[in-house]
VOBA-1610 file (N, C-alpha, C; in pm, whole numbers, padded with zeros to 5 digits, always signed):
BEGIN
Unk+01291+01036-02650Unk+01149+01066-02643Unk+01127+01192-02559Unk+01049+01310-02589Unk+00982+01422-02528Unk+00805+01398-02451Unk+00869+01466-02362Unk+00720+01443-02287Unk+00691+01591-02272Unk+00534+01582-02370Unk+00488+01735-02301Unk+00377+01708-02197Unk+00303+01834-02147Unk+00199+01792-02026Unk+00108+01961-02042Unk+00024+01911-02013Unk-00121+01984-02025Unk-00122+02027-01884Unk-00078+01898-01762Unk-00085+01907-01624Unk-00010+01962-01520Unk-00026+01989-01406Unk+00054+02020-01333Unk+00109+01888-01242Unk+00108+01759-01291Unk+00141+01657-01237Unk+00252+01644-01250Unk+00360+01543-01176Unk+00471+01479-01241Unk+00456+01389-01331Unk+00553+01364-01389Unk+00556+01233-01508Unk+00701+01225-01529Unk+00721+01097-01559Unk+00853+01043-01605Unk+00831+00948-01704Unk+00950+00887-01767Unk+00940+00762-01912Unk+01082+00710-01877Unk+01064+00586-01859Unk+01204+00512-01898Unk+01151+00355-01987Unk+01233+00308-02016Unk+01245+00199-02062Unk+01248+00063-02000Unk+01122-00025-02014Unk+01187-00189-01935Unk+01096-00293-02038Unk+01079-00448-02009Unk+01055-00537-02097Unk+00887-00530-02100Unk+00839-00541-02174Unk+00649-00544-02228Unk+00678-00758-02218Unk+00530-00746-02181Unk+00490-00904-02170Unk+00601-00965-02254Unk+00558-00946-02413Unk+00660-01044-02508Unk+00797-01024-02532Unk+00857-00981-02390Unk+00987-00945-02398Unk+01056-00835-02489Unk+00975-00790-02540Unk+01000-00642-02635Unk+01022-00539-02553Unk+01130-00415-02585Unk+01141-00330-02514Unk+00988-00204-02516Unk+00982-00173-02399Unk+00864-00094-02427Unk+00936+00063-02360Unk+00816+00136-02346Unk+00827+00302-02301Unk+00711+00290-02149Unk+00783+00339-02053Unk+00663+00283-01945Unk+00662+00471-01942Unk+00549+00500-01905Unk+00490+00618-01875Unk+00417+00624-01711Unk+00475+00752-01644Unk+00427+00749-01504Unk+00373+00878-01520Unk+00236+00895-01482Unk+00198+01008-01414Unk+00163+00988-01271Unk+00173+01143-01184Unk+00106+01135-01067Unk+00097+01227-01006Unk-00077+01232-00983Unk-00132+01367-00926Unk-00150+01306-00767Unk-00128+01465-00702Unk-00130+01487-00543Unk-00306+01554-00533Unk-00377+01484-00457Unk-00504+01542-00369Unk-00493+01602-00224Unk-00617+01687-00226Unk-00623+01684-00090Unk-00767+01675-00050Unk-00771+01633+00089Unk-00981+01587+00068Unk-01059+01752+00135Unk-01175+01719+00054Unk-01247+01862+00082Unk-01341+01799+00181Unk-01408+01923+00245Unk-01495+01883+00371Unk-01631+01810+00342Unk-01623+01825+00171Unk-01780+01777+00121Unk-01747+01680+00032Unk-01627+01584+00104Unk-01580+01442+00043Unk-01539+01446-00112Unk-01559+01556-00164Unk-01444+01566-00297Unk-01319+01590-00251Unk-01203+01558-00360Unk-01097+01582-00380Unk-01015+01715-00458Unk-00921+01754-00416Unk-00861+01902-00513Unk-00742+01891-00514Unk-00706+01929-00627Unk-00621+01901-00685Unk-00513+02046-00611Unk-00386+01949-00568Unk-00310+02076-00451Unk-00215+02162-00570Unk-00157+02241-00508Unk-00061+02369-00578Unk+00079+02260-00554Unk+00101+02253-00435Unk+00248+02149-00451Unk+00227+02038-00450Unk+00229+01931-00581Unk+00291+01791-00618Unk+00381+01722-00575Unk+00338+01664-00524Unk+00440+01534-00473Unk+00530+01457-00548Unk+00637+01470-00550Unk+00739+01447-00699Unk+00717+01267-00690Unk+00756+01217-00820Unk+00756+01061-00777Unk+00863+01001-00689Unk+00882+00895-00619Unk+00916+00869-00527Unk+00999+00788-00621Unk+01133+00772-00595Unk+01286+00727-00679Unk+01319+00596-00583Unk+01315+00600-00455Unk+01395+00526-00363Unk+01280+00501-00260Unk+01261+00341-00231Unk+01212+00297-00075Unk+01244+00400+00032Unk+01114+00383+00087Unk+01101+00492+00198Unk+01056+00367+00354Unk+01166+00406+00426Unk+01091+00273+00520Unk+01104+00372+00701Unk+01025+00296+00805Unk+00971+00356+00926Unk+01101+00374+00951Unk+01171+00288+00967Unk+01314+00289+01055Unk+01449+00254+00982Unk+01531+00143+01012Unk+01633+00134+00950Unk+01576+00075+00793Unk+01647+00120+00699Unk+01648+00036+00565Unk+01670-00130+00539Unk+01548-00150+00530Unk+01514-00306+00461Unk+01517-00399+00609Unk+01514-00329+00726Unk+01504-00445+00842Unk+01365-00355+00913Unk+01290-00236+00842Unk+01178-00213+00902Unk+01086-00203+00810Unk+00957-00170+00800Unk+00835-00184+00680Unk+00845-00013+00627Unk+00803-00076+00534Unk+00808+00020+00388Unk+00697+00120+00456Unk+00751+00285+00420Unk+00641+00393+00453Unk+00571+00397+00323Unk+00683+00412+00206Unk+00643+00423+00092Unk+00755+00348-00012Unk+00686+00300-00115Unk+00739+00205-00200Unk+00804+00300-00300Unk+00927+00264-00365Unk+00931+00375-00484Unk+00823+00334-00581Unk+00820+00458-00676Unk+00679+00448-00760Unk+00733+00426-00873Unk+00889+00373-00937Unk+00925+00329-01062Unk+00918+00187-01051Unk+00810+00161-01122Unk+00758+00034-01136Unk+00737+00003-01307Unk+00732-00074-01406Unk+00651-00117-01503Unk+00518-00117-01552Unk+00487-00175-01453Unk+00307-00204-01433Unk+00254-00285-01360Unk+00103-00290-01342Unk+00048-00351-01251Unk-00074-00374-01251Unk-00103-00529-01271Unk-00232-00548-01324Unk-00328-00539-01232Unk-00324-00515-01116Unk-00455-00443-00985Unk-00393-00313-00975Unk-00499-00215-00920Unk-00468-00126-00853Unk-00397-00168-00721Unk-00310-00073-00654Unk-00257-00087-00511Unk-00326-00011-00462Unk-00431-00017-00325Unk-00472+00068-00246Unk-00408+00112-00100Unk-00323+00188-00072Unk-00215+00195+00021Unk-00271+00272+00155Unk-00232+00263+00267Unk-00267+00363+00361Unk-00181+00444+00461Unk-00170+00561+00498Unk-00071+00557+00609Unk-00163+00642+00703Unk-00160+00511+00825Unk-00295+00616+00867Unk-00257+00564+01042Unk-00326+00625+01148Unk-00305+00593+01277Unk-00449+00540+01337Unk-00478+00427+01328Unk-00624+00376+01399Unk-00639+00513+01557Unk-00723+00578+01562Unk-00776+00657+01633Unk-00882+00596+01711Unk-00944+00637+01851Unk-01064+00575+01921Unk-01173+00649+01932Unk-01284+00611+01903Unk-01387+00724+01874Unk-01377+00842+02040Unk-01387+00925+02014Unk-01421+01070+02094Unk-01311+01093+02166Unk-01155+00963+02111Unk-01074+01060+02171Unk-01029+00921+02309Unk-01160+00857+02370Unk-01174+00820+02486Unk-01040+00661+02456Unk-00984+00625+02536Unk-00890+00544+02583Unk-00971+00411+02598Unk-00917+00335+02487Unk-01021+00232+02488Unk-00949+00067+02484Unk-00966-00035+02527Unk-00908-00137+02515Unk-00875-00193+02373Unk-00951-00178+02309Unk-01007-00234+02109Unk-01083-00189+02029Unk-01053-00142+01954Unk-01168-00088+01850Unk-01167-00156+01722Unk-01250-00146+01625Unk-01287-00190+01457Unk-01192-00118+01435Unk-01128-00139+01294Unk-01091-00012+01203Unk-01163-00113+01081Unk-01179-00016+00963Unk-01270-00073+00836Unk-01215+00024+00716Unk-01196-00030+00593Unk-01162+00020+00509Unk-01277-00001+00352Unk-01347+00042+00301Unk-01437+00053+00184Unk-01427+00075+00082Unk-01409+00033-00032Unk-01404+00104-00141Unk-01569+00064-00217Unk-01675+00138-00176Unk-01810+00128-00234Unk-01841+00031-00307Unk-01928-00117-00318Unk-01944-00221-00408Unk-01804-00260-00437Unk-01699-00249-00447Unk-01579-00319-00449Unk-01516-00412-00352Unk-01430-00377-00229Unk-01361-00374-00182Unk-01433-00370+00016Unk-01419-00453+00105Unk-01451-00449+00265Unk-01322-00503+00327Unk-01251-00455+00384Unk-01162-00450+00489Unk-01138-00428+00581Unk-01124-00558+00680Unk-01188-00509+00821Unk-01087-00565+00941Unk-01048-00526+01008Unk-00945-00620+01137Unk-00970-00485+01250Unk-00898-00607+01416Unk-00937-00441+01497Unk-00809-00413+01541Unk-00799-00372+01643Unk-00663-00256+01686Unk-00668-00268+01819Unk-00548-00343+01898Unk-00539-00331+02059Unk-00427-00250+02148Unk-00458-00178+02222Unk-00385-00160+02337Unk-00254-00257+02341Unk-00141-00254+02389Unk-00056-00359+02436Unk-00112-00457+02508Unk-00064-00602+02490Unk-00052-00643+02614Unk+00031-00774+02587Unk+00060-00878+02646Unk+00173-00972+02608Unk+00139-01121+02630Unk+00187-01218+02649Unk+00163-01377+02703Unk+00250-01382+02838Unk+00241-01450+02883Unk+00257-01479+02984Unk+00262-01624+03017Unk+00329-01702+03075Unk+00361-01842+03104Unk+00228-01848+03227Unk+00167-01918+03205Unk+00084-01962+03264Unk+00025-02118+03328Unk+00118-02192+03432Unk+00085-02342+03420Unk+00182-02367+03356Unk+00110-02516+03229Unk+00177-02546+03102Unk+00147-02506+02988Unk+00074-02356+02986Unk+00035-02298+02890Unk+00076-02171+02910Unk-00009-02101+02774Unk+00043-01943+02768Unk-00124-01884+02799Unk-00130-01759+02858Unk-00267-01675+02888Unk-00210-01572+02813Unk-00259-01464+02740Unk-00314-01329+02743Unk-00382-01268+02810Unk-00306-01171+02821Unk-00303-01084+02911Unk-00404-00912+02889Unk-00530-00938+02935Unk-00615-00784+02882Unk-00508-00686+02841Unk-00575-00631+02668Unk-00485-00508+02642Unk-00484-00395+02722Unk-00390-00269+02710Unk-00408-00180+02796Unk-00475-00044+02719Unk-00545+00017+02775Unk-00650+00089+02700Unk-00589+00204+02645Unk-00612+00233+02529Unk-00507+00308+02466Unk-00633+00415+02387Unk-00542+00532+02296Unk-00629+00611+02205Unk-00592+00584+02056Unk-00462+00555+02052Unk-00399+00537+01899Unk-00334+00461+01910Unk-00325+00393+01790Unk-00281+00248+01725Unk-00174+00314+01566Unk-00056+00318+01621Unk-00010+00325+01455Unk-00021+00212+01362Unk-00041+00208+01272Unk-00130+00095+01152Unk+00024+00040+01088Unk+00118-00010+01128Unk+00241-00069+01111Unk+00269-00218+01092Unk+00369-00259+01010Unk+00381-00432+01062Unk+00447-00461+01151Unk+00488-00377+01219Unk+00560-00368+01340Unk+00449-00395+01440Unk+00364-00356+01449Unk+00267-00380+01571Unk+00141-00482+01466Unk+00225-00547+01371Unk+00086-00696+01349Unk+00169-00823+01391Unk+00090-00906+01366Unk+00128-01002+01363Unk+00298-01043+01296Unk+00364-01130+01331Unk+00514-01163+01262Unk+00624-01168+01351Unk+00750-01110+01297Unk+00857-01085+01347Unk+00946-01206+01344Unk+01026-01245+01474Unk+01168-01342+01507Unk+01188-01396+01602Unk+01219-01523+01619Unk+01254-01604+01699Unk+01406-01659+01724Unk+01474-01668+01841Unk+01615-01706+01822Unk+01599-01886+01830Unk+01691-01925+01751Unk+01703-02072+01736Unk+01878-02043+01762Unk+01939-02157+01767Unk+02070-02199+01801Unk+02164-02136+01729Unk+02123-02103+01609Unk+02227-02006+01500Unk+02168-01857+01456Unk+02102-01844+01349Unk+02032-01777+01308Unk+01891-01726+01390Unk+01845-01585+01406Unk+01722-01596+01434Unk+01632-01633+01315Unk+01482-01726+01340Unk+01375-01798+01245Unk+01270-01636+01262Unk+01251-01605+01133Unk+01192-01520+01093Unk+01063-01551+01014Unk+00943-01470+01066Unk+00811-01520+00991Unk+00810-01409+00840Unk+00799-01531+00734Unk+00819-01407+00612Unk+00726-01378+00590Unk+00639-01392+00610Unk+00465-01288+00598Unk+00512-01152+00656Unk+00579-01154+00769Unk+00602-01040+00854Unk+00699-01017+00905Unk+00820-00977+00877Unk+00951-01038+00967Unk+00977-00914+01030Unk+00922-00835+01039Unk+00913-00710+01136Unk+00852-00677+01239Unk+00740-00800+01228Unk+00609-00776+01341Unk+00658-00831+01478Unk+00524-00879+01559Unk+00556-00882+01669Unk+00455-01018+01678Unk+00506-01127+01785Unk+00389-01253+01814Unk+00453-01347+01770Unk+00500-01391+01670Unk+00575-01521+01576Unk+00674-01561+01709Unk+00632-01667+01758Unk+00713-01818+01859Unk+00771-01909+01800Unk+00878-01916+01854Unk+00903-02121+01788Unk+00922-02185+01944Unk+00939-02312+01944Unk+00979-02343+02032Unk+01104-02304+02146Unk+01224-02270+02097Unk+01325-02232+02176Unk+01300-02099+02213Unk+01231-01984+02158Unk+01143-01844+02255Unk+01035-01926+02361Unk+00980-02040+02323Unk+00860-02089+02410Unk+00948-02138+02535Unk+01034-02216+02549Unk+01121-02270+02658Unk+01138-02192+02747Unk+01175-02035+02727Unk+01275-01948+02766Unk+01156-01869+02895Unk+01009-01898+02829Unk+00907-01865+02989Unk+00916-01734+02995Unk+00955-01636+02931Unk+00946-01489+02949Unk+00808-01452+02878Unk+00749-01285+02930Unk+00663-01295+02884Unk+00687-01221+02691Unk+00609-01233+02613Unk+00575-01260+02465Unk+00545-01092+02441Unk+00550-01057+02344Unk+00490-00895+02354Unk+00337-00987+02228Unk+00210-00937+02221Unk+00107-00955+02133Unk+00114-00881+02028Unk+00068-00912+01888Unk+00058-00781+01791Unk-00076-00700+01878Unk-00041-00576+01803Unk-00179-00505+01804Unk-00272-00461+01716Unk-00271-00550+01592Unk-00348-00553+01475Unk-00385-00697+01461Unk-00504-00674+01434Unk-00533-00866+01422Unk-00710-00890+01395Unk-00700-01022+01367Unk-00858-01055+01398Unk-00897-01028+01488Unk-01014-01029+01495Unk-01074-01034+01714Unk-01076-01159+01702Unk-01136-01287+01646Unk-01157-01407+01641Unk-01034-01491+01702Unk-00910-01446+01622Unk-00752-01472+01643Unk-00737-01439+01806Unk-00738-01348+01791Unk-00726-01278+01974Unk-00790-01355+02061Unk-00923-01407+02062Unk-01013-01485+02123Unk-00965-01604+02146Unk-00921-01628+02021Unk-00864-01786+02065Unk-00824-01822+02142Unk-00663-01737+02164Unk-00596-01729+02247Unk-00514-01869+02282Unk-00429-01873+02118Unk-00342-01959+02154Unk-00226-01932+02060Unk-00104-01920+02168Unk+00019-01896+02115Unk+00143-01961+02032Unk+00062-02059+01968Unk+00192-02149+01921Unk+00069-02163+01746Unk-00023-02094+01778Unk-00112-02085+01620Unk-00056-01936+01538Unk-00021-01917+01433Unk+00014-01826+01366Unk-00155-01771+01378Unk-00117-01631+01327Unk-00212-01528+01332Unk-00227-01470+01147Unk-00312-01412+01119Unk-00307-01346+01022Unk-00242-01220+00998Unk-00192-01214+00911Unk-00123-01035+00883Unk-00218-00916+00821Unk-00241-00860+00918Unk-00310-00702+00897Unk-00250-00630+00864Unk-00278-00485+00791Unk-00209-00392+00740Unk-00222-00318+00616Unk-00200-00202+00613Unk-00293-00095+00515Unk-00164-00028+00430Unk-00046-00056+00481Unk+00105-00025+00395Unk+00159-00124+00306Unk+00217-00081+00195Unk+00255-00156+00138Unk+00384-00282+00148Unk+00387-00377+00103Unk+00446-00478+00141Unk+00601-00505+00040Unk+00690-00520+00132Unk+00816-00510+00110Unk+00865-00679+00004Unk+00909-00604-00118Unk+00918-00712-00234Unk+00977-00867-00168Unk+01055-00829-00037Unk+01138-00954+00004Unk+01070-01085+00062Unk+00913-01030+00105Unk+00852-01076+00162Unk+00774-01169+00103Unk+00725-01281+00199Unk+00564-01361+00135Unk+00446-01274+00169Unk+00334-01302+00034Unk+00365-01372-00077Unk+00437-01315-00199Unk+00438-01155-00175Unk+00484-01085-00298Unk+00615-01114-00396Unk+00689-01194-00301Unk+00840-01245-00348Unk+00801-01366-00474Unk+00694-01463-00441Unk+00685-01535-00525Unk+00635-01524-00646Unk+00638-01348-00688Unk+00568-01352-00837Unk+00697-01300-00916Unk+00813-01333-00844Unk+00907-01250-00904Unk+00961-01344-01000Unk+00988-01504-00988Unk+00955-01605-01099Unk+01135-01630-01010Unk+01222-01707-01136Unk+01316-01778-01061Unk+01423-01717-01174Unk+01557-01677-01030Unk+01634-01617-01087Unk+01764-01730-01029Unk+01798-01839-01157Unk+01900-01979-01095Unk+01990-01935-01238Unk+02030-02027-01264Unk+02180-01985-01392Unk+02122-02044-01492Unk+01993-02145-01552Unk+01963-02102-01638Unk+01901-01936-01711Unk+01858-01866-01566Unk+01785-01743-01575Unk+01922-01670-01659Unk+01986-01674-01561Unk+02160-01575-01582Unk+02200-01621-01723Unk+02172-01725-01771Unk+02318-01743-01877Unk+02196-01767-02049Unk+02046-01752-01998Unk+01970-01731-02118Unk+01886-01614-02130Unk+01860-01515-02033Unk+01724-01453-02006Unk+01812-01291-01944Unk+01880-01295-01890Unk+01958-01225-01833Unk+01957-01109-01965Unk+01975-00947-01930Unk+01877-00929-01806Unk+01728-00882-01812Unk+01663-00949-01865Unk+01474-00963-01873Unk+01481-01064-01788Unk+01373-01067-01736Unk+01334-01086-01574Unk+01300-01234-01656Unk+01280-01324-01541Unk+01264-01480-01575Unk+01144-01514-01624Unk+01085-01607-01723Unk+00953-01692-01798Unk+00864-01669-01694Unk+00906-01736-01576Unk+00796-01761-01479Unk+00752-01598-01386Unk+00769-01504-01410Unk+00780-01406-01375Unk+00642-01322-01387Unk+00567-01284-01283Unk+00433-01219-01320Unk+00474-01063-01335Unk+00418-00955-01381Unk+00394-00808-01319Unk+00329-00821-01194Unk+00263-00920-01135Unk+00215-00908-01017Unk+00271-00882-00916Unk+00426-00911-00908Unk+00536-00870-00862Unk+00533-00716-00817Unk+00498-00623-00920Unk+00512-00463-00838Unk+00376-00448-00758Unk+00248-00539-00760Unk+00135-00518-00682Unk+00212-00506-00542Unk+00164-00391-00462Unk+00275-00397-00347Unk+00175-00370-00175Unk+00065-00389-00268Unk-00052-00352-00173Unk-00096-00490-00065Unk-00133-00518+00052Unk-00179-00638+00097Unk-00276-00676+00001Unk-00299-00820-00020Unk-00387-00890-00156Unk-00547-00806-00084Unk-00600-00848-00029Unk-00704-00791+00038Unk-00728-00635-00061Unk-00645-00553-00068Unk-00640-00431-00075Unk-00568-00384-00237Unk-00539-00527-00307Unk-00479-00495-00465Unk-00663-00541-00546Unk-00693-00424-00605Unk-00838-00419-00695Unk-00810-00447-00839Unk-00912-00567-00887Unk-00895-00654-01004Unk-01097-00669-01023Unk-01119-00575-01107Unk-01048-00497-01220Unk-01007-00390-01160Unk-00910-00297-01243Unk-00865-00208-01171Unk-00959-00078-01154Unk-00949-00001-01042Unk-01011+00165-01065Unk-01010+00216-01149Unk-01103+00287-01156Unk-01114+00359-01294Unk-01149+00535-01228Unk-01186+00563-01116Unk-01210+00719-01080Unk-01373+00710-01015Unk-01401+00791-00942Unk-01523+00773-00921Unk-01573+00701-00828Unk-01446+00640-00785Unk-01484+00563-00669Unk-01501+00627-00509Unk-01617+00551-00484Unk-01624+00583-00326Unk-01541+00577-00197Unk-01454+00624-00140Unk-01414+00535-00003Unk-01451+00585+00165Unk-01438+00476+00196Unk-01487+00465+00348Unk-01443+00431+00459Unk-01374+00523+00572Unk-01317+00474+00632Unk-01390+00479+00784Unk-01337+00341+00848Unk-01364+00394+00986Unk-01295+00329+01107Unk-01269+00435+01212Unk-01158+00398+01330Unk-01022+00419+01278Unk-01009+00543+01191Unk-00886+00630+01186Unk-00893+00756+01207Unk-00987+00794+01305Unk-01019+00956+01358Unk-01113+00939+01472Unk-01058+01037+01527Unk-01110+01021+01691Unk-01283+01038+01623Unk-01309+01118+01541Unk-01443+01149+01494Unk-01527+01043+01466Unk-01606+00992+01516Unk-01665+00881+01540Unk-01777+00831+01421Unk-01795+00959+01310Unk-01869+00897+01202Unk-01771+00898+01056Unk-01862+00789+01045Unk-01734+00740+00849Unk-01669+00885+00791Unk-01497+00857+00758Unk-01390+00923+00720Unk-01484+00904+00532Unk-01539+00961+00455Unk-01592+00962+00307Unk-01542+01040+00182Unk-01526+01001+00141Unk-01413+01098+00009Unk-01426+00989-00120Unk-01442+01052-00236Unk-01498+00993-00376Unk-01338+01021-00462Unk-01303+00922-00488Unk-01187+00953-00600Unk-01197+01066-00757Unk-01135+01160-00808Unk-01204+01215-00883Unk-01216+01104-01010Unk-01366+01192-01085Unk-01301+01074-01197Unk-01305+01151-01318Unk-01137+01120-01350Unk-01074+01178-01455Unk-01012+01064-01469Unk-00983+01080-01654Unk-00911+00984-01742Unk-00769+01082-01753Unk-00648+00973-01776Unk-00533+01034-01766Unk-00494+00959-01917Unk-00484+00999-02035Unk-00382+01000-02131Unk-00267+01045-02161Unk-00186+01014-02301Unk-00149+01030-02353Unk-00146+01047-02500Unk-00107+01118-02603Unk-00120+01150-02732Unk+00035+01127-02798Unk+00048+01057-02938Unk+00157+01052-02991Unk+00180+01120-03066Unk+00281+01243-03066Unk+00301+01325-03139Unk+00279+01484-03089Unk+00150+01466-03074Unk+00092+01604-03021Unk-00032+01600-02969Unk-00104+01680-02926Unk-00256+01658-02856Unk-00332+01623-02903Unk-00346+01603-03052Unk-00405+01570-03114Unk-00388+01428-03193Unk-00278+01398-03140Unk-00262+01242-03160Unk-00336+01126-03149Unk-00300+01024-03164Unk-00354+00914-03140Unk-00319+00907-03008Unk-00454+00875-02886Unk-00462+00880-02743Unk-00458+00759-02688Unk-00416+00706-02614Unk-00355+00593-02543Unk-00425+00629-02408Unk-00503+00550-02330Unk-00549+00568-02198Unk-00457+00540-02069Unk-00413+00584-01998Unk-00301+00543-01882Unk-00450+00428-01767Unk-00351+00393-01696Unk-00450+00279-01618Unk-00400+00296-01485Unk-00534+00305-01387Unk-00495+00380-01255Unk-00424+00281-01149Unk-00297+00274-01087Unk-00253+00185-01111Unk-00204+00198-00911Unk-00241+00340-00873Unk-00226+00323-00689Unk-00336+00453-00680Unk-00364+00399-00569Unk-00424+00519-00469Unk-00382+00502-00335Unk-00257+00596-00315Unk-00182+00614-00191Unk-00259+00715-00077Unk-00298+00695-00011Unk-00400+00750+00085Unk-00361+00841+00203Unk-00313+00886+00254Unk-00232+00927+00391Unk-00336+01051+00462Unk-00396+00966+00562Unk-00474+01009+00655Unk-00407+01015+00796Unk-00252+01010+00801Unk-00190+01003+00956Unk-00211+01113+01010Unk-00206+01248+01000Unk-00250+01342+01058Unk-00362+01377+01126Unk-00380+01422+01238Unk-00485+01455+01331Unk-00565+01579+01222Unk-00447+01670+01144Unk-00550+01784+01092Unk-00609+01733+00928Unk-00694+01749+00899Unk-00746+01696+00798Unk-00719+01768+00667Unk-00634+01882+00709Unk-00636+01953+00573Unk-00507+01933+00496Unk-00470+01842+00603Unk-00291+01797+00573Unk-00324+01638+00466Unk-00424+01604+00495Unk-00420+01470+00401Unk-00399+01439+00298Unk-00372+01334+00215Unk-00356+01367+00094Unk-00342+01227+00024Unk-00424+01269-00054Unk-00451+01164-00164Unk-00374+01129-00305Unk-00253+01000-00284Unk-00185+01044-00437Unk-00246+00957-00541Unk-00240+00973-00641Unk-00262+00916-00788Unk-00190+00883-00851Unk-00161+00768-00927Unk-00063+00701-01046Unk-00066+00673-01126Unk-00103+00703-01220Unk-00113+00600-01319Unk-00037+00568-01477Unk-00037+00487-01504Unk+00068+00405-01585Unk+00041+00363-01743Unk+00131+00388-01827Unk+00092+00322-01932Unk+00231+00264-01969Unk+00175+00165-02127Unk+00327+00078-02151Unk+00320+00150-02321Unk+00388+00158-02380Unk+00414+00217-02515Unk+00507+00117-02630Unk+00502+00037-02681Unk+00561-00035-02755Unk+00637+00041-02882Unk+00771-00012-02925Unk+00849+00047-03023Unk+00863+00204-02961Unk+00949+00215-02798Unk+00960+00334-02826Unk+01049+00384-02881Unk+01146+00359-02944Unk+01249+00466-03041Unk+01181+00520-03137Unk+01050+00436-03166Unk+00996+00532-03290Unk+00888+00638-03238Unk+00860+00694-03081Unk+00807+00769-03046Unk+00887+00879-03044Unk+00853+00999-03102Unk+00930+01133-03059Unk+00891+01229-02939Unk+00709+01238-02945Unk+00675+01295-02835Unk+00588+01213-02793Unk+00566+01212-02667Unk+00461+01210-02591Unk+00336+01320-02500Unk+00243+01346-02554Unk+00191+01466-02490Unk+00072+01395-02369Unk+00066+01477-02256Unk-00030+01393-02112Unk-00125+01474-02100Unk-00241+01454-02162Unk-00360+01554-02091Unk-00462+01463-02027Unk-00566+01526-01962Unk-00660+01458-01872Unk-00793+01497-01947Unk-00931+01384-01918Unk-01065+01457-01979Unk-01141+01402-01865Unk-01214+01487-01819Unk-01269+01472-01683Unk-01458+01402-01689Unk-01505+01350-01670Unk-01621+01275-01663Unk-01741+01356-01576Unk-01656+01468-01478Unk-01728+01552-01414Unk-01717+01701-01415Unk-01777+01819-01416Unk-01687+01983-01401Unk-01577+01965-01313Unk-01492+02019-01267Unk-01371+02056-01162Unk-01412+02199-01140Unk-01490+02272-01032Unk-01538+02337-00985Unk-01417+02400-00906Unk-01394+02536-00844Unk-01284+02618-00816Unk-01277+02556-00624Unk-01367+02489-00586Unk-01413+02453-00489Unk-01319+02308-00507Unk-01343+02235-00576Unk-01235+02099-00577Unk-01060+02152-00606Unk-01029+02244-00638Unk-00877+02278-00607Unk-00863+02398-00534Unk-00906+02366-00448Unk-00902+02519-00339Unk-00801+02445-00204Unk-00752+02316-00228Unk-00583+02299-00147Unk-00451+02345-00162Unk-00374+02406-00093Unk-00286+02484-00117Unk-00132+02366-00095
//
């Protein structure tokens, strides 16, 4: 199969199984943004190639995913991803702040962001200990809720989070040292203030396949799988599996462009972070441009607001289609039809 392009995006095609176990043609496009000062998006000069291989903070597969690879199948929500550093308004050193995430009439996401601080043996209980007033919060599962506990053999690992920080069992509780706290969390959770209650998992990065709950859509791979099904993925098996976004943050129905977002308490700048997704349709044509057009389906919006300078940000795009009987496709051609002008002002990122 040939892929032509109208775009300056990447795109790739390989081959994997369609719902009814038929081989299909998966199609990737993906455009790079950058945000303009008047909350549109522009389309940059250098593209962000697709991402082949897991990208993680620290060591491979024992720290959280920076970025997921983007060869996936499909995915029946959008993933809304973030890589961003909770900031304190004006800069000032603060014990806790909100952070909030929006996607206009869709989507409210909300948890706050603390300073360090730890448990402490207290009596026959545990106290918390006031956080320490801080300006930035990196937005990690390393600093949420989770992580490991040593038991007699193995350390007991929380699989919501097995990277984070807070997760006790009893034989860490014995031992009377003090606890380190996450620093992402409910406030409600925090309030409580009790250490032997699991906490909720916060977080705006995407979630590592090994983990709960994302592991359980992968269906069951035992020796009936191996010796009938092998190698198409098992009966019980969703696509929900590549959703890689926290559930909170995977959108059903999916985006379509045009959307609003809203951020706040990821810039020292103390009023809402605002930027509108563009909205453009991403096809394909069989044969030639004039083909029969197939709509691609927007399938991430990878966000990366970690930078202090704003002109560094950047907004990626994905989106996906599935193609049935591809040996009998020869070309594939990718153009876009836009719902709005693209003004010289929306690609003026370099």
């Amino acid at each position: 199969m040939k892929l032509t392009s109208s775009l300056l995006f990447p795109h790739m095609t390989f081959k994997h199984w369609a719902h009814d176990d038929t081989e299909a043609a998966v199609l990737i496009v993906k455009g790079t943004f950058g945000i303009n000062a008047n909350g549109t998006l522009g389309i940059t000069k250098d593209q962000t190639p697709i991402v082949e291989m897991d990208e993680f903070w620290g060591e491979d597969n024992i720290s959280s995913l920076k970025l997921e690879q983007d060869i996936a199948p499909s995915k029946p929500k959008t993933d809304f991803t973030l890589n961003a550093i909770a900031r304190a308004p004006e800069g000032v050193e603060l014990p806790e702040w909100s952070v909030s995430v929006e996607i206009k009439d869709r989507v409210f996401y909300d948890f706050y962001v603390r300073g360090p601080s730890e448990w402490r043996k207290h009596g026959k209980g545990w106290k918390l200990t006031d956080p320490k007033p801080v300006s930035e919060v990196p937005i990690r599962y390393e600093t949420a809720y989770g992580g490991s506990a040593p038991t007699n053999e193995e350390p007991e690992f929380y699989a919501f989070n097995p990277v984070g920080t807070g997760f006790v069992n009893k034989t860490l509780l014995e031992l009377g040292e003090p606890i380190a706290a996450p620093q992402i969390g409910d406030i409600s959770e925090f309030m409580a203030g009790d250490i032997q209650t699991d906490m909720t998992v916060y977080g705006l990065g995407p979630i590592a396949k090994a983990w709960l709950p994302r592991r359980l859509e992968a269906g069951t791979f035992d020796d009936a799988w191996k010796n009938t099904r092998h190698p198409r993925m098992p009966k019980d098996y969703s696509f929900g599996f590549w959703n890689a976004a926290p559930k909170r943050l995977q959108i059903d129905p999916v985006l379509t462009g045009g959307e609003r977002i809203i951020l706040k308490g990821l810039r020292h700048d103390p009023a809402p972070y605002e930027f509108s997704l563009p909205s453009v349709e991403i096809g394909a044509h069989k044969g030639d441009a004039h083909g029969p057009k197939a709509r691609l389906q927007l399938t991430d919006v990878q966000v990366d607001v970690s930078s202090s300078a704003p002109l560094e940000h950047r907004v990626h795009l994905i989106w996906r289609g599935l193609f049935a009987n591809p040996d009998d496709i020869e070309v594939l051609h990718i153009a876009a039809s836009l719902t709005e002008e693209i003004t010289d002002e929306k690609i003026s990122h370099t």
